[in-house]
C-alpha positions in Angstrom: 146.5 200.3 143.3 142.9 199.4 143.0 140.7 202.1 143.3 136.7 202.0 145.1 133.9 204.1 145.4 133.6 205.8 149.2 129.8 207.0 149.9 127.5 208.8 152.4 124.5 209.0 152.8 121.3 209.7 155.5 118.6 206.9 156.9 116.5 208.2 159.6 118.9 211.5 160.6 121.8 208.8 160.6 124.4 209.6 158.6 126.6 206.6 157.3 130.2 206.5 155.4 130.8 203.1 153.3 133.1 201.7 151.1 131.9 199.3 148.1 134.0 196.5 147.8 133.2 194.5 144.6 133.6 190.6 144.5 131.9 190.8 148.6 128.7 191.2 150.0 127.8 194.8 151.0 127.8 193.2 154.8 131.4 193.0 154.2 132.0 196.3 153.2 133.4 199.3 155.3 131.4 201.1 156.8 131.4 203.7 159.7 128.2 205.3 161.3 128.2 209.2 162.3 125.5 208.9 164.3 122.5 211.5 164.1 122.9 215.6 163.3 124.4 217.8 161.0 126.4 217.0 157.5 129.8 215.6 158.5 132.0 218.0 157.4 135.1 217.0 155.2 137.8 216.5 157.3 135.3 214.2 159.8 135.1 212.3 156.4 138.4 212.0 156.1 139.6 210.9 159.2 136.5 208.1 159.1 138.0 206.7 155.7 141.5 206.8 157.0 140.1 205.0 160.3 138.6 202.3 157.6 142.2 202.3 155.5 141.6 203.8 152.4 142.5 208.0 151.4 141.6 209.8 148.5 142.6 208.8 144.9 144.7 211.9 143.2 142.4 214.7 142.8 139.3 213.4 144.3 136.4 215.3 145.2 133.1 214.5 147.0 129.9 214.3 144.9 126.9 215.0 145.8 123.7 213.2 144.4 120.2 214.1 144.9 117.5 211.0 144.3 114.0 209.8 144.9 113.6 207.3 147.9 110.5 205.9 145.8 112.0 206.7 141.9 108.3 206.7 140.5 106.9 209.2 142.2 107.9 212.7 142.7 106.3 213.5 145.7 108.7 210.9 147.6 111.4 212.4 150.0 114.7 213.2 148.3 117.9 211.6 149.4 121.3 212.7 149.1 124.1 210.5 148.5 128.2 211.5 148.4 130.5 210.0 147.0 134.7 209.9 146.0 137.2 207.4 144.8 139.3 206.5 147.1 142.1 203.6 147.9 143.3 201.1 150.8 145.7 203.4 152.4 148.5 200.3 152.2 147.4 200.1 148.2 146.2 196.6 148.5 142.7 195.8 147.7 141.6 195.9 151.5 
């Protein structure tokens, strides 16, 4: 069972669930758009990564992460990003 990195995050109110697929371009990776509004909340999460073919490793649990969009200066917006492990629901690679 191989296991990938699931993440969200928020572009212009947007926010956008992905999965990073190594050995691919990130065109080719999952990815499933929530549209504009509030936080999706974690079952919305889950049923966009179940819609995309993966579920939750064991024990996983979203992280959040707080960054710079310009990382040398600290009066740039912050971002957040989430992310979990997660793996093709069929335990291939997908």
């Amino acid at each position: 069972m191989s296991a990938h990195t699931a993440q969200m995050s928020s572009r212009g109110g947007r926010w956008v669930l992905y999965v990073a697929l190594m050995g691919g371009g990130v065109s080719q990776w999952p990815e499933h758009d929530f549209g504009p509004g509030n936080v999706p909340t974690p079952a919305e999460r889950s049923q966009a990564l179940s819609g995309l073919g993966f579920v939750f490793m064991d024990g996983a649990e979203w992280e959040w992460t707080e960054y710079l969009e310009r990382p040398d200066d600290d009066s740039s917006p912050v971002r957040l990003l989430a992310s979990v492990r997660v793996c093709s629901r069929d335990g291939g690679l997908s």
